[in-house]
N, C-alpha and C positions, 0 to 999 in steps of 0.2 A: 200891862203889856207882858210880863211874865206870863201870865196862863195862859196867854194864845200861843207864845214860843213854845214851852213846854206841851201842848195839845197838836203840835206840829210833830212832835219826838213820840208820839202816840205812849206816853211812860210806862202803861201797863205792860205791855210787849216789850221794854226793856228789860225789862225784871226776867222775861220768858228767856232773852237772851244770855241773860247771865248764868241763868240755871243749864244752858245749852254750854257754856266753856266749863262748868263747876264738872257737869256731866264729861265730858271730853277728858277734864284732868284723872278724873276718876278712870277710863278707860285707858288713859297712859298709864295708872298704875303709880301717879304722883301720890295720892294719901296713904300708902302703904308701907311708906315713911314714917318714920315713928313721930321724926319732926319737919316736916317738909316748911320749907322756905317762906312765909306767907308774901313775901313781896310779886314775888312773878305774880301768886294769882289774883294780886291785886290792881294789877297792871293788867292782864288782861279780862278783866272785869270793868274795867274803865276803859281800856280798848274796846269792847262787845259794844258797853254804851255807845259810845262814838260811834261806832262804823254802824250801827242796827239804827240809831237816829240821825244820821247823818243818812242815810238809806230812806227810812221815812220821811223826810223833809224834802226831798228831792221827788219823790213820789206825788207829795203834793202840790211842789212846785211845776212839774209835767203834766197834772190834770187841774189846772188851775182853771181853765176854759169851761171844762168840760163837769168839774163842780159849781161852777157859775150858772149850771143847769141844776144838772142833781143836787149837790148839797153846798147852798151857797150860803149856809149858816158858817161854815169852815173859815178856819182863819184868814186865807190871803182872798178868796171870791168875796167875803164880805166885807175887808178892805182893812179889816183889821191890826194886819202884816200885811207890810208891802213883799211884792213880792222878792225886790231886792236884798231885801232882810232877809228872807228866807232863805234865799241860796247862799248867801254870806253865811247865815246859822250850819245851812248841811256842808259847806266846804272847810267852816272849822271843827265839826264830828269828825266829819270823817280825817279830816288830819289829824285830828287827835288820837284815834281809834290808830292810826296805822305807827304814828310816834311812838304810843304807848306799846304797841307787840314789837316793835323792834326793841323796848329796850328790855325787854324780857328774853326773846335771841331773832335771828335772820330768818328763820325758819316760820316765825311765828309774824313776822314783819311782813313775809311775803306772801302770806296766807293774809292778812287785812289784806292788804293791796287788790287780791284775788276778788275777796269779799265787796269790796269797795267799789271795784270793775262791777261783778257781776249784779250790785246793787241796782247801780248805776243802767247798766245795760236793761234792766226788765221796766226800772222806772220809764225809761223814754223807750224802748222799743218791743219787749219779749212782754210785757201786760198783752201785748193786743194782738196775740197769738194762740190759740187755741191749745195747743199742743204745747209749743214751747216755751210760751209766759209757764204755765205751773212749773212746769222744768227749770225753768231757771230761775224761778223766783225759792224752789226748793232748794238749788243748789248754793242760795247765800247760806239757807239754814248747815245742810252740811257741811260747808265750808267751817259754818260758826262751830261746829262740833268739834272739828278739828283743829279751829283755833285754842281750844281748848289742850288737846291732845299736845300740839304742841310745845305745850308746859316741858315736853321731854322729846325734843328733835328728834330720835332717832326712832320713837315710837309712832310719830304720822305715817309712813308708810307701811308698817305692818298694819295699822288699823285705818287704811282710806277711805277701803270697800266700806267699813262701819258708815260712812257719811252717805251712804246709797240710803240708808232709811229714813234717814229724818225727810232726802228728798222728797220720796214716795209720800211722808207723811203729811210733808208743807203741799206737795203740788195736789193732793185730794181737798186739803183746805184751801187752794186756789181756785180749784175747779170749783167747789162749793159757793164759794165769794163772789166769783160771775152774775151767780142771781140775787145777789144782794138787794139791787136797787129795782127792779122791775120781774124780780120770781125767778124761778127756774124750771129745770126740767127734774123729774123724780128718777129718772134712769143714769141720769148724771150724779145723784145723790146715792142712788142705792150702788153704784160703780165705787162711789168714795166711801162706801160704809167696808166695802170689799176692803178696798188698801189700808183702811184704821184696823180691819181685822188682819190683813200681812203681820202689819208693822208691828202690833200687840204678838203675833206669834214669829217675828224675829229675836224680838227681844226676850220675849223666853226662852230661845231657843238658845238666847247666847247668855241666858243666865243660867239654862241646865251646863253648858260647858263650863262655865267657872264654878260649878257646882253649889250656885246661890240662888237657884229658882225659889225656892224659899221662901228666902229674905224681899225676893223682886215682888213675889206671888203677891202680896197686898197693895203695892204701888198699881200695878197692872189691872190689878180688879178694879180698882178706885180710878182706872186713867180710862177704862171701859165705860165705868159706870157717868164720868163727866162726859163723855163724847159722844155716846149712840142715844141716849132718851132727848136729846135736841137733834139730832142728825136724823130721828125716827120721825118725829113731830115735822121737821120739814120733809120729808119723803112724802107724808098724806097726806099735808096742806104746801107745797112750793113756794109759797108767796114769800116774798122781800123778807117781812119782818123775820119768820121764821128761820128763814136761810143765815138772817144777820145772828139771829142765836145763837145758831149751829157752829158759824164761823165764829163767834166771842168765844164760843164752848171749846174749840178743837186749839183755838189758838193759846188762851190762858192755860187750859192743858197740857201743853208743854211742858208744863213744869211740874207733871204727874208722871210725865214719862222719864224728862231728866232725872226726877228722883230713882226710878223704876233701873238707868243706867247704873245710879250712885251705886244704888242695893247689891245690883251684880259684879259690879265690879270694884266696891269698898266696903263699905258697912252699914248696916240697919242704920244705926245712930247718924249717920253722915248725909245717908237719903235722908232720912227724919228731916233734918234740918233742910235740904234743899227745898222738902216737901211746905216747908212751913215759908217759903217765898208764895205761896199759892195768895195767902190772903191775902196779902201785900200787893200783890197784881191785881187780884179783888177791887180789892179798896182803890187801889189808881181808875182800875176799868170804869168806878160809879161816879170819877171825877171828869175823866178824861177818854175820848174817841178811842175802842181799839182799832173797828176798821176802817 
């Protein structure tokens, strides 16, 4: 009964989320601290969990129906989890997720909440929007970024606008993920190769400012090189399988770009380490569903 719970919390894309607040803290400027506190970001590491599987669970709790078609191998259409369980399971995440940022401060409590809403919202309504499912299903990730940031209240609002990128960068993997189960379109693919290349030259652009492009410059080559050879592959053959690559490849990569943040704005040694959650996510991805 555990592995189908835990295959509800899709665990490999938890991992992506932790690396998404480790990033955030890093852009508050929290590891520049000789000895920074380790308790907050312990707490909001186990917030991220919560509110990012507590978000997934409810996701598949809303397409319960509609996997009962496409993929009724999945835990609740095959009857595995009831689906009572399930929503039981994502209503204690996500209280957990919002518990836990509050008692790290207010600031960071009410940024879950946001997160938790806006999960919430794309699960049951903004999926099946063309336009504004990837929007919104980006704006949990930005949010999470500055769950992150929050580590230091006073620093979320000088760096908000930062949460504009991951958006751009979740909603091209949204658009992507449309053609998951039945193909796609190659114009809708090559439009999201456009925004993986934005978002790669945002981010150098805010590591030349911190004067650490450098340091960033080998995370960035490496977050290129995971994302466009399966992104490419589906542009000339569209079909399902390929697209699901695409989407494993852009999503696990996450956490080539959170390093790619750490770099610009902490230290080599600090990316290194966020860098090294990559296998980790790996290794969950060959146990467990990411998309």
């Amino acid at each position: 009964m555990l592995k189908p719970l835990l295959s509800l919390t899709r665990p490999a894309n938890l991992v992506t989320a932790i690396a998404d607040v480790l990033a955030g803290m890093a852009i508050a400027g929290y590891f520049l601290d000789m000895n920074p506190p380790p308790a907050p970001v312990g707490w909001l590491c186990l917030a991220t969990v919560g509110l990012y599987g507590g978000g997934i669970v409810f996701n598949d709790v809303f397409d319960a129906e509609l996997d009962a078609i496409e993929r009724p191998e999945r835990p609740i259409p095959s009857g595995v989890v009831h689906k009572s369980t399930a929503v039981a399971l994502g209503l204690f995440l996500l209280a957990v997720g919002i518990a836990c940022s509050f008692l790290v401060n207010q600031t960071a409590g009410f940024l879950a909440i946001g997160i938790a809403i806006a999960s919430l919202v794309y699960d049951r309504f903004g999926k099946h929007h063309n336009l504004l499912g990837p929007l919104n299903m980006g704006l949990c990730r930005g949010l999470n970024l500055l769950l992150g940031v929050s580590i230091l209240p006073d620093q979320v609002m000088p760096w908000a606008w930062v949460g504009l990128i991951p958006i751009v960068y979740i909603a091209a993997i949204t658009m992507i993920s449309r053609g998951e189960v039945h193909g796609g379109r190659s114009t809708t693919l090559q439009f999201a190769g456009l925004l993986y290349a934005l978002v790669i030259g945002c981010v150098a652009a805010l590591a030349q400012r911190q004067h650490q492009l450098g340091t960033a410059l080998p995370f960035l080559a490496l977050f290129g090189y995971y994302i466009f050879p399966p992104l490419w592959r589906a542009v000339k053959e569209p079909v399902g399988r390929n697209i699901g690559i695409a989407v494993k490849a852009g999503v696990l990569s996450l956490i080539v770009m959170n390093a790619a943040w750490v770099a610009a704005f902490a230290s080599f040694p600090l990316a290194l380490l966020v860098f090294c959650l990559l296998p980790l996510s790996r290794l969950l991805a060959k146990l467990f569903a990411v998309t």
